[in-house]
mmCIF file of the N, C-alpha and C atoms, coordinates in Angstrom:
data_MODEL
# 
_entry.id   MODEL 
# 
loop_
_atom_site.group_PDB 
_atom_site.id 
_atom_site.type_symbol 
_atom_site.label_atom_id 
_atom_site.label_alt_id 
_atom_site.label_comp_id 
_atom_site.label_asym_id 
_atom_site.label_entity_id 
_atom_site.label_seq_id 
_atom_site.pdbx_PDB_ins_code 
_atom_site.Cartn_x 
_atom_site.Cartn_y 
_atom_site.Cartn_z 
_atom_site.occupancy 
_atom_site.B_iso_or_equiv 
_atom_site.pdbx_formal_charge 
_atom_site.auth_seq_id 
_atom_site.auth_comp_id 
_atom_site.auth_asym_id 
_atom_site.auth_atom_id 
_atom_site.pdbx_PDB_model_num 
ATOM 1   N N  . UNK A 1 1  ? -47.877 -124.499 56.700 1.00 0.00 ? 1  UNK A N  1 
ATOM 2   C CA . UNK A 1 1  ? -48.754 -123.337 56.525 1.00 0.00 ? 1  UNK A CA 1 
ATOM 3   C C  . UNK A 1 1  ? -48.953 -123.034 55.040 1.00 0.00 ? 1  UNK A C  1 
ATOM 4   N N  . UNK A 1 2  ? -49.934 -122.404 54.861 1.00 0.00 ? 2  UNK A N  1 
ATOM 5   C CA . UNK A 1 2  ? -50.838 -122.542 53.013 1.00 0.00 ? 2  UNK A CA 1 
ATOM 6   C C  . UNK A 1 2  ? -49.904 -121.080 52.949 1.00 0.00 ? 2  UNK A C  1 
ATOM 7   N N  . UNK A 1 3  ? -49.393 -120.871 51.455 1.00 0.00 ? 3  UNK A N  1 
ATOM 8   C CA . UNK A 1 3  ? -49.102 -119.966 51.245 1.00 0.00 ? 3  UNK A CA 1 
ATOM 9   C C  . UNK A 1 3  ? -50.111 -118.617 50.684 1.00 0.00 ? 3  UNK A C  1 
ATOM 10  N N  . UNK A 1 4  ? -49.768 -117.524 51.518 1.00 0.00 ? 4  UNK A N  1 
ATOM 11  C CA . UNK A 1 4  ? -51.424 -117.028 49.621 1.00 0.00 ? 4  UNK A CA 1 
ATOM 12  C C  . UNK A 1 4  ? -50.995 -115.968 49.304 1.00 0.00 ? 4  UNK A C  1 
ATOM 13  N N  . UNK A 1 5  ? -51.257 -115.500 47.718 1.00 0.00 ? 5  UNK A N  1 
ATOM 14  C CA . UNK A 1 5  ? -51.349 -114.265 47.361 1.00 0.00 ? 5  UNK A CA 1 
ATOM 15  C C  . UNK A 1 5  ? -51.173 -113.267 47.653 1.00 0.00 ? 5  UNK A C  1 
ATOM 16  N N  . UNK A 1 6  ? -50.257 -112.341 47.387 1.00 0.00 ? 6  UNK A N  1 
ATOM 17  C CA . UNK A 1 6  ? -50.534 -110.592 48.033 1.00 0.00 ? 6  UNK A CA 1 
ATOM 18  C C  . UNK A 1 6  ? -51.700 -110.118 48.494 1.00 0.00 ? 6  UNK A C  1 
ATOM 19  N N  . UNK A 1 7  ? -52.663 -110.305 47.221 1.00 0.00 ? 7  UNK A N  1 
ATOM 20  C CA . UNK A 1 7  ? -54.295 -110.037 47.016 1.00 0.00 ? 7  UNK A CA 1 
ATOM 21  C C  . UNK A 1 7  ? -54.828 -110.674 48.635 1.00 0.00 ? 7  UNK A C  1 
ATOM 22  N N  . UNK A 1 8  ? -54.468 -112.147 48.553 1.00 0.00 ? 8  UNK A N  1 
ATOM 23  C CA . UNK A 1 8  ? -55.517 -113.044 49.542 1.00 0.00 ? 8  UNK A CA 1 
ATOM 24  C C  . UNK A 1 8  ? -55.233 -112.677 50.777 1.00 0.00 ? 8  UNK A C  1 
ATOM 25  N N  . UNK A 1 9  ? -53.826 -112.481 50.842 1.00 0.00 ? 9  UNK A N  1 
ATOM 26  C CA . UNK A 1 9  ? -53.711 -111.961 52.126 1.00 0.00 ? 9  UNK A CA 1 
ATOM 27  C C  . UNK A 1 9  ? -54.024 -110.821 52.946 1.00 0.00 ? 9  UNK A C  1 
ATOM 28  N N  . UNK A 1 10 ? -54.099 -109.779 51.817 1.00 0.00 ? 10 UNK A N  1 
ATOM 29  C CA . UNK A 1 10 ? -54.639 -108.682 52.210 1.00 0.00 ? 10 UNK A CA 1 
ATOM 30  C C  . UNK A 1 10 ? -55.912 -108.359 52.888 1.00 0.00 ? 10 UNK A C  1 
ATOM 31  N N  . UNK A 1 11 ? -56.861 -109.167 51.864 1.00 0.00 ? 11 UNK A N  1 
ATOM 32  C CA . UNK A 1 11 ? -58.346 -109.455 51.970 1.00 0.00 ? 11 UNK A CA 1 
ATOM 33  C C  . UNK A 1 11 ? -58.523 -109.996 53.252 1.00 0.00 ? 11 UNK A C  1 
ATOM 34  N N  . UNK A 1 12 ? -57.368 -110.572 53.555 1.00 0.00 ? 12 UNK A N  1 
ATOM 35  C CA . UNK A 1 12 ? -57.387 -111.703 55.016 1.00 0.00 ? 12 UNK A CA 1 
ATOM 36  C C  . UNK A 1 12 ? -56.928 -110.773 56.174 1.00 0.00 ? 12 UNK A C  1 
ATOM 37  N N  . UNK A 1 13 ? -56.606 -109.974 56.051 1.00 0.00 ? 13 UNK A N  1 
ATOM 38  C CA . UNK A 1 13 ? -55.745 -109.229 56.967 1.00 0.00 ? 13 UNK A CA 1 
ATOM 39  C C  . UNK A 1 13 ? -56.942 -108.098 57.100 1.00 0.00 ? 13 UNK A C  1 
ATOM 40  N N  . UNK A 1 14 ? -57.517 -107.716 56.146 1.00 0.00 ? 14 UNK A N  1 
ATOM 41  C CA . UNK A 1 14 ? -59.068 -106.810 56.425 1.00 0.00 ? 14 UNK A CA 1 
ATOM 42  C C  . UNK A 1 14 ? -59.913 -107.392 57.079 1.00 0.00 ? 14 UNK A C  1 
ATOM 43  N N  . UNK A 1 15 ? -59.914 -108.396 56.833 1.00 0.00 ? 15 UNK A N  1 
ATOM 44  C CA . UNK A 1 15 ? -61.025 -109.314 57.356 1.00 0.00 ? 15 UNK A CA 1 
ATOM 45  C C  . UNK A 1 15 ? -60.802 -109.718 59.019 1.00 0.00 ? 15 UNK A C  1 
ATOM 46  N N  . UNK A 1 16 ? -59.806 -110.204 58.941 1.00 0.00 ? 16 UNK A N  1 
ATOM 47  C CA . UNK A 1 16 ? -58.787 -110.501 59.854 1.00 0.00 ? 16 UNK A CA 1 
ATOM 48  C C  . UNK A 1 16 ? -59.145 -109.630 61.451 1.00 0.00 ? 16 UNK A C  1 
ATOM 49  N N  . UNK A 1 17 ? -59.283 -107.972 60.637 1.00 0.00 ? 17 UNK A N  1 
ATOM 50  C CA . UNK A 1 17 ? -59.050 -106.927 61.663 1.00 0.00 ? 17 UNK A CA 1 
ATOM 51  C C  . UNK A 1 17 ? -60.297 -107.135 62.141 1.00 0.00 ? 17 UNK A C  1 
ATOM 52  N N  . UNK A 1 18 ? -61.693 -106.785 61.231 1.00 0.00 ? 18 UNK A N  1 
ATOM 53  C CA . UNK A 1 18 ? -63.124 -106.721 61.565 1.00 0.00 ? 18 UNK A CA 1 
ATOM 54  C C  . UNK A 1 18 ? -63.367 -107.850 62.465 1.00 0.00 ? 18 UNK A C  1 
ATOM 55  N N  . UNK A 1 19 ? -62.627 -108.912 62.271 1.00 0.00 ? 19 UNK A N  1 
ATOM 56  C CA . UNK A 1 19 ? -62.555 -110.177 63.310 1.00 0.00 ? 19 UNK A CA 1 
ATOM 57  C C  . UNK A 1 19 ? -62.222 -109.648 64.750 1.00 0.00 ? 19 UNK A C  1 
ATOM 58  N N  . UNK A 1 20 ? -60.915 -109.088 64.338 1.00 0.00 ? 20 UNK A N  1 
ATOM 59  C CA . UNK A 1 20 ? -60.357 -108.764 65.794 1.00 0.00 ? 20 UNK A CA 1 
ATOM 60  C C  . UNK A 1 20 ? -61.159 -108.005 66.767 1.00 0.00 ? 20 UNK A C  1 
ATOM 61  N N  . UNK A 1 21 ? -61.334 -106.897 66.187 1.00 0.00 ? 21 UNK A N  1 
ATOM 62  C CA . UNK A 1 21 ? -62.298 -106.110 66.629 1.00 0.00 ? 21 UNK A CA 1 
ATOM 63  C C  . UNK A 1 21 ? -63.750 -106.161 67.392 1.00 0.00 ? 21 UNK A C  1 
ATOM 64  N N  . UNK A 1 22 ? -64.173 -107.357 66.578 1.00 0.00 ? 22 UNK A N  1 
ATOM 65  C CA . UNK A 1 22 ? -65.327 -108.030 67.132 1.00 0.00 ? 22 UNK A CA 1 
ATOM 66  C C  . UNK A 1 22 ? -65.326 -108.729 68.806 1.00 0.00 ? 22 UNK A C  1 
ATOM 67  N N  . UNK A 1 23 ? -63.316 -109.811 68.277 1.00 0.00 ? 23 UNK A N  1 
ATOM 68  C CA . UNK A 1 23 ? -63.461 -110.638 69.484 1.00 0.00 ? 23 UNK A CA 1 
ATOM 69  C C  . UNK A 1 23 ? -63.026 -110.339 70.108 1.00 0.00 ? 23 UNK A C  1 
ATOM 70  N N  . UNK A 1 24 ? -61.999 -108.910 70.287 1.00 0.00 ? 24 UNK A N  1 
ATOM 71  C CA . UNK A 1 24 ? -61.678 -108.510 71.319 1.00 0.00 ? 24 UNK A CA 1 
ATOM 72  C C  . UNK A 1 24 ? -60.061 -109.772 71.246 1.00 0.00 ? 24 UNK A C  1 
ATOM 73  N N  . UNK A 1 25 ? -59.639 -110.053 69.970 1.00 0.00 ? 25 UNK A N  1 
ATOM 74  C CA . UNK A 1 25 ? -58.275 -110.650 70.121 1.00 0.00 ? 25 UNK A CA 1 
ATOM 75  C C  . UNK A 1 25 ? -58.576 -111.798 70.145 1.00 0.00 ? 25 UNK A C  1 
ATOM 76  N N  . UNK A 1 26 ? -59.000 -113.036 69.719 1.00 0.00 ? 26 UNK A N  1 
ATOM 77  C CA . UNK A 1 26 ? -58.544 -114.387 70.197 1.00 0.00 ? 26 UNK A CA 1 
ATOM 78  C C  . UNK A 1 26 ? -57.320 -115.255 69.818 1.00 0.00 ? 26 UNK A C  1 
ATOM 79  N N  . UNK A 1 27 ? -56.976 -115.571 70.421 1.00 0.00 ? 27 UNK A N  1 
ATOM 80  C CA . UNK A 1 27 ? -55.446 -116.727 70.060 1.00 0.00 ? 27 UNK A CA 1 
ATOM 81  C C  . UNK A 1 27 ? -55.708 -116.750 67.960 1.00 0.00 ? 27 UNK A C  1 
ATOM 82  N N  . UNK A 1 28 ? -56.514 -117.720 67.777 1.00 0.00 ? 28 UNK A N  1 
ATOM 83  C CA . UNK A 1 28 ? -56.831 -117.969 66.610 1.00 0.00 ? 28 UNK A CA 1 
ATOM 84  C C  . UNK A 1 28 ? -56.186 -117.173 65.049 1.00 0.00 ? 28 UNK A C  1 
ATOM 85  N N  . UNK A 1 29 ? -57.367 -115.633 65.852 1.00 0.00 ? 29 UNK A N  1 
ATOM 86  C CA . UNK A 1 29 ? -57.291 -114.645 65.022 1.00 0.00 ? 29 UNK A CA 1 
ATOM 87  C C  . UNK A 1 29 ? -56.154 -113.814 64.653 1.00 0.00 ? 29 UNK A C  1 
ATOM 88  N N  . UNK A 1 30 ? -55.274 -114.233 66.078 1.00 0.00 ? 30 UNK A N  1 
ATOM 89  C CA . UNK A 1 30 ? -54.036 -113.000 65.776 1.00 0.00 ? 30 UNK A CA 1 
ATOM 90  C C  . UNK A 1 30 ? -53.061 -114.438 65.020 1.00 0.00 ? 30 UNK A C  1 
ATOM 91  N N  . UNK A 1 31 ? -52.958 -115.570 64.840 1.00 0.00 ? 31 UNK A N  1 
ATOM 92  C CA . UNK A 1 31 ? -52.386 -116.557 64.009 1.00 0.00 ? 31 UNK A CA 1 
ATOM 93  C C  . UNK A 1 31 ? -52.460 -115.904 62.952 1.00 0.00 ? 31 UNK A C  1 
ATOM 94  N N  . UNK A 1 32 ? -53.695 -115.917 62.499 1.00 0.00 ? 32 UNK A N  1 
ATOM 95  C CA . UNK A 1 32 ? -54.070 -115.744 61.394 1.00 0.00 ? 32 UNK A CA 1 
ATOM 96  C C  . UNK A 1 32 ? -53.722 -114.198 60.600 1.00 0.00 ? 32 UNK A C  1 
ATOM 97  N N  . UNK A 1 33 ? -53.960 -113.988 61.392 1.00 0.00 ? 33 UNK A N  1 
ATOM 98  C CA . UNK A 1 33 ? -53.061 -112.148 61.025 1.00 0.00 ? 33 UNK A CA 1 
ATOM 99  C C  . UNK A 1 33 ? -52.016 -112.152 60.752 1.00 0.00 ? 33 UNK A C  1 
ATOM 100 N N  . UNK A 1 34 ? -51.102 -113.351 61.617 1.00 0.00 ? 34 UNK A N  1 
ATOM 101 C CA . UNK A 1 34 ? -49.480 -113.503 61.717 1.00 0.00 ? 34 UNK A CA 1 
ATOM 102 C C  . UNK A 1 34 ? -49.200 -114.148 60.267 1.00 0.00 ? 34 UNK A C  1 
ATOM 103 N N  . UNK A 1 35 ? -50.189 -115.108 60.070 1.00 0.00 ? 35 UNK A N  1 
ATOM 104 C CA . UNK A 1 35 ? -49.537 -115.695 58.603 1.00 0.00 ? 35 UNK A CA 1 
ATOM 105 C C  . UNK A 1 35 ? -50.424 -114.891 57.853 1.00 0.00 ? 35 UNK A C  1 
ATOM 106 N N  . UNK A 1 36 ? -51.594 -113.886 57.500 1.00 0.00 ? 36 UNK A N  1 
ATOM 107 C CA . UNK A 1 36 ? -51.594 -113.104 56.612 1.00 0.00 ? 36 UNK A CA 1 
ATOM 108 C C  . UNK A 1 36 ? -50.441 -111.937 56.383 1.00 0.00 ? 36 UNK A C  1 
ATOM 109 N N  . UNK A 1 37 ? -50.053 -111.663 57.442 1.00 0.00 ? 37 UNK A N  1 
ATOM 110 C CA . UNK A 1 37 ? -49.126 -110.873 57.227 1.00 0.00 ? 37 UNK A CA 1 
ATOM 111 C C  . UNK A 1 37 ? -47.959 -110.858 56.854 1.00 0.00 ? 37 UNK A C  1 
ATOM 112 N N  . UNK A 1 38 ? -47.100 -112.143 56.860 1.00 0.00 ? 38 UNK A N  1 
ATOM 113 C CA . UNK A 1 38 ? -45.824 -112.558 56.327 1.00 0.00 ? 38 UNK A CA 1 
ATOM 114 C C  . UNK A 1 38 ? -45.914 -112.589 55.043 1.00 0.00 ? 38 UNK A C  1 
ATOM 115 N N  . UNK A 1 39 ? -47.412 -113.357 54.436 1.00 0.00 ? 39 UNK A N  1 
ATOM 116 C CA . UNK A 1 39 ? -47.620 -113.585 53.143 1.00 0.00 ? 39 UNK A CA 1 
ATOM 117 C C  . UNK A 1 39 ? -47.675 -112.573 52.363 1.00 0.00 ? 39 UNK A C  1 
ATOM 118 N N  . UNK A 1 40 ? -48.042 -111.236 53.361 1.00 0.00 ? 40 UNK A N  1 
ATOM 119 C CA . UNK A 1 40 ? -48.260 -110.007 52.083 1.00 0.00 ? 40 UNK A CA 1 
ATOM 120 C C  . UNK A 1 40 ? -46.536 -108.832 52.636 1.00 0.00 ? 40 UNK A C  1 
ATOM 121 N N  . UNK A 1 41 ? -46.028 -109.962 53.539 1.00 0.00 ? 41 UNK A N  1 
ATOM 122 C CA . UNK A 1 41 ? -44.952 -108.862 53.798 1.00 0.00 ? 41 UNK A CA 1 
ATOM 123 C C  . UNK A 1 41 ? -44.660 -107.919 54.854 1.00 0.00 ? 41 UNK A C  1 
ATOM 124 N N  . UNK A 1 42 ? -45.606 -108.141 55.604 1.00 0.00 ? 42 UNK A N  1 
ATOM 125 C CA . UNK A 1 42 ? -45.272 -107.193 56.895 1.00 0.00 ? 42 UNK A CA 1 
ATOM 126 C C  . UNK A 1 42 ? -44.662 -107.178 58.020 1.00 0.00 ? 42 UNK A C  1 
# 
C-alpha cells in the first residue's frame, strides 16, 4: 500500500466522503478511506 502525506490523505478522505455519499458505500471506497485514514492517523 502507497504511503501519503497528512495533506494527501486528508484531501483523500474529503474526497473519499463526497464519494461515499454519492455511492451509497462501495467495497472500493471504504478501502480507500481505510488507508486514507491510517495515513493521516485515525
Amino acid at each position: 500500500m502507497p504511503k501519503l502525506t497528512r495533506e494527501q490523505g486528508i484531501e483523500l478522505l474529503e474526497a473519499s466522503k463526497k464519494q461515499l455519499e454519492k455511492t451509497e458505500g462501495s467495497k472500493e471506497t471504504l478501502e480507500v478511506l481505510l488507508l486514507a485514514g491510517q495515513s493521516v492517523g485515525y
